[in-house]
MIRO-578290 format. One line per field, with one value per residue (C-alpha): residue number from 1; x, y, z. Coordinates in Angstrom, 3 decimals, always signed. Layout:
<rs>
lumdo	(NUM  ...) $
x	(X  ...) $
y	(Y  ...) $
z	(Z  ...) $
</rs>
This chain:
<rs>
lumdo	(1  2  3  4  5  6  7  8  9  10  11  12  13  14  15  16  17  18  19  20  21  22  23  24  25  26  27  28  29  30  31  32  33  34  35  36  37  38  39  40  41  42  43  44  45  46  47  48  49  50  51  52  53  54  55  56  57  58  59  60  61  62  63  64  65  66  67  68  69  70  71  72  73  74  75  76  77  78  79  80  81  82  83  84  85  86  87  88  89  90  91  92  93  94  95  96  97  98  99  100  101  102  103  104  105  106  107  108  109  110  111  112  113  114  115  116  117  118  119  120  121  122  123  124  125  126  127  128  129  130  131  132  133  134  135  136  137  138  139  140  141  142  143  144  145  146  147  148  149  150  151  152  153  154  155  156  157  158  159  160  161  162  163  164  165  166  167  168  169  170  171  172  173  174  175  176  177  178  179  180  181  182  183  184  185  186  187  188  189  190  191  192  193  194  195  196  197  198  199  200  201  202  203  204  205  206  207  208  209  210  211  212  213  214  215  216  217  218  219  220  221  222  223  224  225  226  227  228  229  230  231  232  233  234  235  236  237  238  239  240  241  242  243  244  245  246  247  248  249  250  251  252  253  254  255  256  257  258  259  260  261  262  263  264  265  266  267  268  269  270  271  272  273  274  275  276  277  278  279  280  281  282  283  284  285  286  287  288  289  290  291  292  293  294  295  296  297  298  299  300  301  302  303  304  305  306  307  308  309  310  311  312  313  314  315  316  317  318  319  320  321  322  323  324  325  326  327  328  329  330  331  332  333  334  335  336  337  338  339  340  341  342  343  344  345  346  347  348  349  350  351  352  353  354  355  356  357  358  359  360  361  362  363  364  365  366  367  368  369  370  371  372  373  374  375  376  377  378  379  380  381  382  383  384  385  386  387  388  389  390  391  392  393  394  395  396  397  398  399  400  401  402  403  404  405  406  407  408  409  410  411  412  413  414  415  416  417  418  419  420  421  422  423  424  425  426  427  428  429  430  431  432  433  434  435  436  437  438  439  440  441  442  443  444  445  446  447  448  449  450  451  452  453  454  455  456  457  458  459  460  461  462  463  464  465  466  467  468  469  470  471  472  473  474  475  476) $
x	(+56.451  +53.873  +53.341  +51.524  +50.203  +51.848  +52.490  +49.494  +48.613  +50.469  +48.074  +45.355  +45.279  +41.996  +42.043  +42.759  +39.170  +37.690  +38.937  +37.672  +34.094  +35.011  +35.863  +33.252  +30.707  +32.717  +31.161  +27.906  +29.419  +29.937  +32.709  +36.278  +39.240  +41.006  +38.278  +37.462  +41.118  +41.389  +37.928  +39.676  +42.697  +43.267  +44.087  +46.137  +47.899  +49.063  +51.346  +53.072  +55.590  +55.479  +56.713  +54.977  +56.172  +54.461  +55.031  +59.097  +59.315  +59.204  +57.533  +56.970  +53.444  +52.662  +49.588  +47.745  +44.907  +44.145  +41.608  +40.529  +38.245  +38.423  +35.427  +33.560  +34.892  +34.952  +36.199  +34.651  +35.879  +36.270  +39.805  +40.486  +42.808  +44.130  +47.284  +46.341  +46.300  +48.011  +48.056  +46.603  +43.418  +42.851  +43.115  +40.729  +38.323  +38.574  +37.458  +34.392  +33.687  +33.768  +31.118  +29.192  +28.706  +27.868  +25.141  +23.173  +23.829  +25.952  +28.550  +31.683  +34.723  +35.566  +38.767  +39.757  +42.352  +44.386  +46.386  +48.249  +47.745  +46.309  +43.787  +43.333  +46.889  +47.240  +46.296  +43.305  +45.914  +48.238  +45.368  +44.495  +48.014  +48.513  +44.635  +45.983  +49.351  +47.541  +45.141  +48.394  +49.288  +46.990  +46.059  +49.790  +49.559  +45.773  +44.197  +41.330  +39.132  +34.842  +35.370  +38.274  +38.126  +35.735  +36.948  +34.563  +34.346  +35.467  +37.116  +38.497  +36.946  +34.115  +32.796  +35.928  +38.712  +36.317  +36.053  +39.780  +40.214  +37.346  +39.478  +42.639  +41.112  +39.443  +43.112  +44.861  +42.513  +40.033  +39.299  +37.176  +32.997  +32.533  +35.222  +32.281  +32.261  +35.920  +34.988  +31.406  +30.516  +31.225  +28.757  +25.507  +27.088  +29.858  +27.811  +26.901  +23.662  +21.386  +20.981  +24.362  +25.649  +22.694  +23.116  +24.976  +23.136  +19.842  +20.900  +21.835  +18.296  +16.153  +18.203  +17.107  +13.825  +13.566  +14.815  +12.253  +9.446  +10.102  +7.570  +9.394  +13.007  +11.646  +9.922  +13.168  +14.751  +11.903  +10.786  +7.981  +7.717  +8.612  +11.474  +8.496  +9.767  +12.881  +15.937  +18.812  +22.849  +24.839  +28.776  +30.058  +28.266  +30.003  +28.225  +26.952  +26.116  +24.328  +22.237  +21.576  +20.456  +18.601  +16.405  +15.753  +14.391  +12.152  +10.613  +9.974  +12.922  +14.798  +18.071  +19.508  +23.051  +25.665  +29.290  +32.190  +35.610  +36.462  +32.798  +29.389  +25.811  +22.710  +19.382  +17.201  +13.865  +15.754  +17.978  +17.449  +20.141  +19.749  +20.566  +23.037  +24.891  +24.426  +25.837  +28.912  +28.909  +28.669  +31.022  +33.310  +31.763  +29.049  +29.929  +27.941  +25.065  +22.341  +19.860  +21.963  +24.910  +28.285  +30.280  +33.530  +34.850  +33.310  +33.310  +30.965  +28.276  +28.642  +27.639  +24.121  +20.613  +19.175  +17.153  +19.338  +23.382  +24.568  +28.103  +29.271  +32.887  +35.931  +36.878  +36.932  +35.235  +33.819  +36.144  +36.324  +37.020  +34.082  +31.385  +29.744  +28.880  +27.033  +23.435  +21.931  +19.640  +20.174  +23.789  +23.995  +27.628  +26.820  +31.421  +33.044  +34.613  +32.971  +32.778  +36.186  +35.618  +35.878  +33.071  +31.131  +30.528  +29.991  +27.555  +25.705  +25.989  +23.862  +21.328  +22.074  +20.860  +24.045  +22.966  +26.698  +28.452  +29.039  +24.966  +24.130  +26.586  +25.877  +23.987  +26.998  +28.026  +24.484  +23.888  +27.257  +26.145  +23.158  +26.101  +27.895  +24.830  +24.178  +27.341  +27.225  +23.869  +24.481  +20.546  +19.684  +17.124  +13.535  +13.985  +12.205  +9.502  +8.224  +6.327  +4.527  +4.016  +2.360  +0.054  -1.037  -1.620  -3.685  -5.567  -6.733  -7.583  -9.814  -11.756  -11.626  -13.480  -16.200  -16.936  -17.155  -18.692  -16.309  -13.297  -10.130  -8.749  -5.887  -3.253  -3.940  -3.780  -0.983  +1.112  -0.439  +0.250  +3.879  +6.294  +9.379  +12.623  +15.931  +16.014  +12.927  +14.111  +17.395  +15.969  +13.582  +16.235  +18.338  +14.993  +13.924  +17.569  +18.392  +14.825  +15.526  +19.159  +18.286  +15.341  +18.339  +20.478  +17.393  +16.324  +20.154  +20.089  +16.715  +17.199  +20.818  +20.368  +22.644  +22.881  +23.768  +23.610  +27.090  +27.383  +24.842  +25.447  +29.058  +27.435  +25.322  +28.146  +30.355  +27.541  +26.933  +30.726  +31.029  +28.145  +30.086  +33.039  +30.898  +29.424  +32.606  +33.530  +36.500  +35.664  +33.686) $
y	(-22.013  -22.794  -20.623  -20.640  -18.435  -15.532  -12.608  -10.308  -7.629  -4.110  -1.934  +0.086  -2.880  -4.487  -7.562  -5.176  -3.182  -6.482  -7.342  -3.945  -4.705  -7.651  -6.406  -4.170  -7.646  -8.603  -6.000  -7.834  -11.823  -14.003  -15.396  -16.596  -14.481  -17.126  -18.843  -15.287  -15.395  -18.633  -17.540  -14.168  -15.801  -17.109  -21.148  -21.722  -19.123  -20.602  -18.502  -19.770  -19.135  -21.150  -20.558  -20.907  -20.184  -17.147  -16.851  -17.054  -16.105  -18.205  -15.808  -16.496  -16.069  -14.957  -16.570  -17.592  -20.285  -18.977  -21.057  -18.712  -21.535  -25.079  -25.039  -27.000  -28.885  -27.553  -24.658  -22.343  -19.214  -17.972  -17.228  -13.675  -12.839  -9.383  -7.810  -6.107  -9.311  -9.433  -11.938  -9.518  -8.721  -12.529  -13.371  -10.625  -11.880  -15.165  -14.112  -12.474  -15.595  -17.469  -15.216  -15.152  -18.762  -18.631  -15.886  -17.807  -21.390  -22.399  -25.629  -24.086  -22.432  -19.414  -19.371  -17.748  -17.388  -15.307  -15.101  -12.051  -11.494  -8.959  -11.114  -8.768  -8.484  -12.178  -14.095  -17.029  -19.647  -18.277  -18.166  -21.607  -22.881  -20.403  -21.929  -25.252  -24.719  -22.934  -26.267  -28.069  -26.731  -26.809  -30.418  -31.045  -29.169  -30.862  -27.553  -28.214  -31.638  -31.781  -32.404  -30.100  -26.419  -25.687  -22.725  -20.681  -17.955  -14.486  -10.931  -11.613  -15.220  -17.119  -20.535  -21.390  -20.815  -22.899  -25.674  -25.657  -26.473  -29.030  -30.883  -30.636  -32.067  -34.866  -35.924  -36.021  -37.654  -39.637  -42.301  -39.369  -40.407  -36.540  -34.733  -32.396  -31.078  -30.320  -26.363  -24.594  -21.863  -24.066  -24.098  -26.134  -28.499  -29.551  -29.775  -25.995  -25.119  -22.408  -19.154  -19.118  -16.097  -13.540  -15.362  -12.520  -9.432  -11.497  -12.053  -8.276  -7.244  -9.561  -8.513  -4.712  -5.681  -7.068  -4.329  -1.779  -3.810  -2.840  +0.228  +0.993  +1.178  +3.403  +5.497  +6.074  +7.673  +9.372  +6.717  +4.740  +0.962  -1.420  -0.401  +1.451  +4.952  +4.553  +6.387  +4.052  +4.595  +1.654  +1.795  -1.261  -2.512  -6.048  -9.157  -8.146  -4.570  -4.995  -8.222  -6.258  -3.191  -5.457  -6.880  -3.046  -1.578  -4.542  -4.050  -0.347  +1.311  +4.232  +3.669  +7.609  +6.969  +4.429  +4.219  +2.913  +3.395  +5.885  +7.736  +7.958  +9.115  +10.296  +10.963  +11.651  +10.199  +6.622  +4.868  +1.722  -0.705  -3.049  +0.210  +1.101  -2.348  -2.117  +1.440  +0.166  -3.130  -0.670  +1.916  +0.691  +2.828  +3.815  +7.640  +9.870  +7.630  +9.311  +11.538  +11.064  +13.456  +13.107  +12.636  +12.115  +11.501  +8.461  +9.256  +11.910  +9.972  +8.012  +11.887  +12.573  +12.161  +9.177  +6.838  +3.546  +3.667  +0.301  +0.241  -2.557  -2.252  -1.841  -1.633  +1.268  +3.437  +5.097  +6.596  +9.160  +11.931  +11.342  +10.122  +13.223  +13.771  +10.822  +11.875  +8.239  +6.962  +3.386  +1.970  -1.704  -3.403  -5.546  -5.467  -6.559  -4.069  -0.557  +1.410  +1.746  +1.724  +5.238  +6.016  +3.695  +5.717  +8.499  +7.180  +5.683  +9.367  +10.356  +8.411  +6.144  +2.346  +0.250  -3.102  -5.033  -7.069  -9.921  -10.543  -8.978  -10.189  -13.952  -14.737  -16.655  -18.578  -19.396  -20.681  -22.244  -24.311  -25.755  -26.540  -28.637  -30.646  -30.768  -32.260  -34.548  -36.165  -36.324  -35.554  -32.343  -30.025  -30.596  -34.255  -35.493  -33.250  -31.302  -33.955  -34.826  -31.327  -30.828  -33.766  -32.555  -29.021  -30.426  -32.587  -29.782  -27.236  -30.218  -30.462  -26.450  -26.210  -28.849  -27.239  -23.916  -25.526  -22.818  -23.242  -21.252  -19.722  -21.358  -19.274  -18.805  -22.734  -22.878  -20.502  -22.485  -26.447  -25.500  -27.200  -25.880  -26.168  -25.669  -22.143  -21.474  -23.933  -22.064  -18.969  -19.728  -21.719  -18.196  -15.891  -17.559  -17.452  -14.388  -12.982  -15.883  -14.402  -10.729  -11.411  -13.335  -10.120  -7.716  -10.064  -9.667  -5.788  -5.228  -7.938  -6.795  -3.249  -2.623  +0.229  -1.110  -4.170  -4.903  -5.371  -7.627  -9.795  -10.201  -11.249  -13.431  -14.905  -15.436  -17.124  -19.754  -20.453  -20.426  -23.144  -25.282  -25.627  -26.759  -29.571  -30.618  -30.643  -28.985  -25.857  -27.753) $
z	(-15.064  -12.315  -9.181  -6.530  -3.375  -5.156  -3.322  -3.039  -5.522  -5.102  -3.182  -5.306  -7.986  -9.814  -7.441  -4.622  -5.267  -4.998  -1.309  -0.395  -1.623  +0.632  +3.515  +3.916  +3.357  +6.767  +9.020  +8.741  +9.107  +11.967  +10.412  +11.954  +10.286  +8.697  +7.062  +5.602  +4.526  +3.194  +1.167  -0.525  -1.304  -4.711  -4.394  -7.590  -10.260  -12.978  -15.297  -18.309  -21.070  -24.165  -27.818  -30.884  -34.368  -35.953  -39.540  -39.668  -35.920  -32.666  -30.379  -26.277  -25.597  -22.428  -20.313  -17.120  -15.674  -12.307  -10.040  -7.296  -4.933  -4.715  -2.320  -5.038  -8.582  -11.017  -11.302  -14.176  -15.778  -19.105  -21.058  -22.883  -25.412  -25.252  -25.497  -21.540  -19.876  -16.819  -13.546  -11.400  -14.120  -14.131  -10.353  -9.890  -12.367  -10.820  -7.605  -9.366  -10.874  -7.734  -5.911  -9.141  -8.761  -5.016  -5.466  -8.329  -6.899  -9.369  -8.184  -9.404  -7.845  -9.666  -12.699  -15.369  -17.761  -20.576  -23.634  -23.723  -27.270  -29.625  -31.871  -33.954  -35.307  -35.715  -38.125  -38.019  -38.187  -35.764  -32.761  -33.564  -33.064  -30.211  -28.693  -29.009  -27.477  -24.201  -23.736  -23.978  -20.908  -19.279  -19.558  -18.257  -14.855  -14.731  -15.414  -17.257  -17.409  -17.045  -13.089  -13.059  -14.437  -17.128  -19.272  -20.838  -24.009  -22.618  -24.098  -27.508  -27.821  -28.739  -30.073  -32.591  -29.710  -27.396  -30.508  -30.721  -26.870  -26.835  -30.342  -28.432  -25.002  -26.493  -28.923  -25.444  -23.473  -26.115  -23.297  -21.465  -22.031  -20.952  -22.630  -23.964  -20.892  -20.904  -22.049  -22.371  -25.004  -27.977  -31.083  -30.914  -33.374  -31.464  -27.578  -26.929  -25.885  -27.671  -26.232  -25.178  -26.712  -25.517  -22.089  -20.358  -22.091  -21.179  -17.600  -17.421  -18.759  -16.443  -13.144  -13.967  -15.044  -11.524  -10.323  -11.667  -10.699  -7.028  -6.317  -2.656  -4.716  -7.824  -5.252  -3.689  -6.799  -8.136  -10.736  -12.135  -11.727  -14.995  -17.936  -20.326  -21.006  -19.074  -20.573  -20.657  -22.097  -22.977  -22.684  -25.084  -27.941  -27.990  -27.307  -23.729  -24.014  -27.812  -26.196  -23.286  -25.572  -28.038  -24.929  -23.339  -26.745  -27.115  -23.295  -24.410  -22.526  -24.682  -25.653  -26.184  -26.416  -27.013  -26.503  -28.218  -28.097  -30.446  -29.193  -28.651  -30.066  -28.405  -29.497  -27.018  -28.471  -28.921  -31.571  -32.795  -31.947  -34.780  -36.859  -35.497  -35.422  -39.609  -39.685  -37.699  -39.698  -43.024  -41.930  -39.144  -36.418  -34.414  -35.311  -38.012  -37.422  -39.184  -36.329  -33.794  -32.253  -32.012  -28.958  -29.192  -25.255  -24.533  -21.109  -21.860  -22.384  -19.344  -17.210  -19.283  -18.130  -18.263  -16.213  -16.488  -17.359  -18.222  -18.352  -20.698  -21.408  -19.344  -15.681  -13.489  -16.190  -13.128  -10.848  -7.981  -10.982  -13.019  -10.073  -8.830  -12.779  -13.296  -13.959  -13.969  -11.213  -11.750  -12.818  -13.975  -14.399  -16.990  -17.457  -14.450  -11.952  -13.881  -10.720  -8.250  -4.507  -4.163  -7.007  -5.555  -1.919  -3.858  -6.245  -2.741  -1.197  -4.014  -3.726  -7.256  -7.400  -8.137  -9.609  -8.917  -11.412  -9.281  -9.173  -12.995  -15.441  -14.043  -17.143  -19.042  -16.185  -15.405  -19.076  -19.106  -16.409  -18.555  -21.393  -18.897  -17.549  -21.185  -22.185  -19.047  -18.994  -22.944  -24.007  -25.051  -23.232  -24.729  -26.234  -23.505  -22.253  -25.593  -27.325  -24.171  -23.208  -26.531  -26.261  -22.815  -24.095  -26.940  -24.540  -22.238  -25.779  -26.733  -22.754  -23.191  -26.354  -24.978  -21.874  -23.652  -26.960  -28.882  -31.519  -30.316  -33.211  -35.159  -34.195  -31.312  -30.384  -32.180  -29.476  -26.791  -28.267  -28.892  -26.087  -25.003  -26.898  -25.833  -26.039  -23.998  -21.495  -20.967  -20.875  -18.444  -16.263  -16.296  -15.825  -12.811  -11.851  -11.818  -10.594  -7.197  -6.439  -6.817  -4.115  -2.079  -2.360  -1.512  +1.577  +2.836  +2.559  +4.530  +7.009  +7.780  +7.046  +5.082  +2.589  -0.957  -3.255  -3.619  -0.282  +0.360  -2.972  -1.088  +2.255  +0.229  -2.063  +1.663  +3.107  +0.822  +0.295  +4.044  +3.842  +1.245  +3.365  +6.775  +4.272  +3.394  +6.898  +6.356  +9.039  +12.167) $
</rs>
């Protein structure tokens, strides 16, 4: 069953919190009404019902594409399999995904998608079938295709589900030179691009970094400049939040506490993370790790001191109940939608930096973007540029060491002949990303005066979308 320009949300919903962040972006745009409309409304919801047999069963499994902004092709989003899927959870995350584009100059509208599914409680075989059956679709109603809508890895899926949907693309359509582009997040092997997987996590640690290298922000809030010494609490050791908390410890910030689901820890001179991943690996949980303290509300752990809180997890983990305890002085939303409208005035009322998701967790979409031009221009990042980079490196160590009459030492020219590979090309492609668009969003909140980040990435996001549509000629 497709649909279309569904009825809007119920009021206090997830997509609902969005349009408020929104709306107050509006107070500081020049922007005619409808256009502002036509720019929060989702284009296309796409919500299907298919069956697929599960061991002796045929079961209906529930699912959605939705493609939030057609202001430019395609449209990019991931697709998550969990049993809480709903329409409104995905048209909400589409509309993060468009802005999330728009703020780091990305040329996609915004999608997603989801399987309402628990993966957990089916088997291997049964996702594949039910992966397969869900590109089906979508390749019927023209959903998906490289110039189309891009889907992406998201909650509850990775590189095999994205495999699956690149196999099933290219059997339908195996006339398609770019059908690698078809999907992003898929394994080196089969067209992904290395450092992928940290993409997010990385993204999320470089936009804080940035942050704390402001001295006229830290002053504000009582702290020094740089992440050395900071005190920082993860919520959500999955792939974003234990990336995130892998790149912290290494900068020389001090993880004290982690939270999971069934709790947290907290040890105030620091765990190690890579620890801490065995001991959950080893025992099934982050609980009873050894030095550290037990908490068992998770939301506990979100209201002690620390420097940095980097929620991780789930939506609207901090809410108009919980705000006034939070202890943190800096909040990054490394999960999408962490803080509800309500927390977030309070949060501002006190003084606390929020670093918004629609600017931080970028990182995958920004990397997923260097997949697709991958899988388009068909050579992969470094074949071209390393071996001359080298040469020219050993060229100038050869006029150094004349002028100075003076070996440098073997290791040391070793670091400095090596050219870039693929990985340091994409992470230096998503560093000076997300270092450009939080100086866009920091330029738009001093030269509009306005109070917070979040509303300044929206004014930012707005503007450039705003921009797309005038070159398309669309708005004169």
């Amino acid at each position: 069953m497709s649909k279309k320009n569904q009825d809007k949300p119920v009021k206090n919903s997830f997509f609902n919190c969005i349009e408020k962040n929104f709306d107050k972006a509006e107070r500081f745009l020049s922007i005619e009404k409808g256009l502002l409309e036509q720019i929060k409304s989702c284009n296309a919801v796409y919500r299907m019902n298919f069956p697929v047999k599960i061991g002796k069963e045929i079961k209906v499994i529930e699912a959605y594409r939705v493609q939030h902004s057609h202001h430019k092709l395609p449209c990019k989003g991931g697709i998550r399999y969990s049993i809480k899927v709903n329409q409104d959870e995905i048209m909400t995350l589409s509309a993060l995904m468009t802005y999330k584009c728009a703020i780091v100059d990305v040329p996609f509208g915004g999608a997603k998608g989801g399987i309402k599914i628990d993966p957990q409680a089916v088997s291997e075989e049964d996702i594949e079938k039910i992966t397969r059956r869900y590109t089906s679709e979508l390749i019927k109603k023209n959903f998906i295709g490289p110039g189309i809508d891009v889907p992406a890895p998201d909650y509850g899926t990775g590189e095999r589900e994205m495999s699956w949907i690149f196999d099933t693309f290219l059997s339908v359509c195996p006339k398609d030179v770019d059908a690698l582009a078809c999907v992003t997040g898929k394994p080196v092997s089969q067209g992904g691009v290395r450092g992928r997987k940290e993409a997010t996590g990385l993204g999320v640690f470089y936009g804080i970094r940035e942050l704390c290298r402001m001295k006229e922000d830290m002053s504000s809030i009582g702290l020094d400049v740089g992440l050395v010494g900071k005190k920082i609490i993860i919520q959500g050791l999955g792939n974003v939040g234990y990336h995130a908390a892998t790149f912290f410890h290494e900068a020389g910030a001090i993880i004290v506490a982690l939270a999971e689901r069934e709790g947290a820890i907290y040890n105030q001179k620091g765990l190690n993370v890579s620890d801490v991943i065995l001991h959950l690996k080893k025992t099934g949980s982050i609980l009873n790790f050894p030095g550290a303290k037990n908490i068992e509300n998770t939301e506990t752990a979100l209201e002690l001191e620390c420097d940095i809180l980097i929620p991780a997890a789930l939506e609207n983990v901090i809410h108009k109940n919980n705000a006034n305890r939070i202890k943190a002085k800096i909040i990054g939303e490394a999960a999408n939608g962490p803080i509800t409208p309500e927390a977030d005035e309070i949060l501002e009322k006190k003084g606390i930096i929020v670093v918004p998701d629609i600017y931080l967790n970028a990182g995958g979409v920004t990397v997923s973007y260097f997949e697709w031009l991958k899988n388009l221009s068909h050579v992969r990042y470094g074949r071209m540029e390393k071996r001359f980079s080298e040469n020219m490196n050993a060229e100038l160590l050869q006029v150094i060491e004349t002028v100075c009459k003076n070996k440098i030492p073997k290791e040391e020219k070793k670091i400095i002949l090596k050219g870039p590979n693929e990985i340091d090309l994409v992470r230096s492609g998503l560093e000076d990303t997300m270092i450009s668009g939080f100086h866009k969003i920091l330029d738009i909140k001093k030269s509009s005066k306005i109070e917070n980040l979040r509303t300044s990435a929206f004014v930012l996001a707005i503007n450039k979308i705003v921009d797309s549509y005038e070159k398309l000629g669309i708005f004169p």
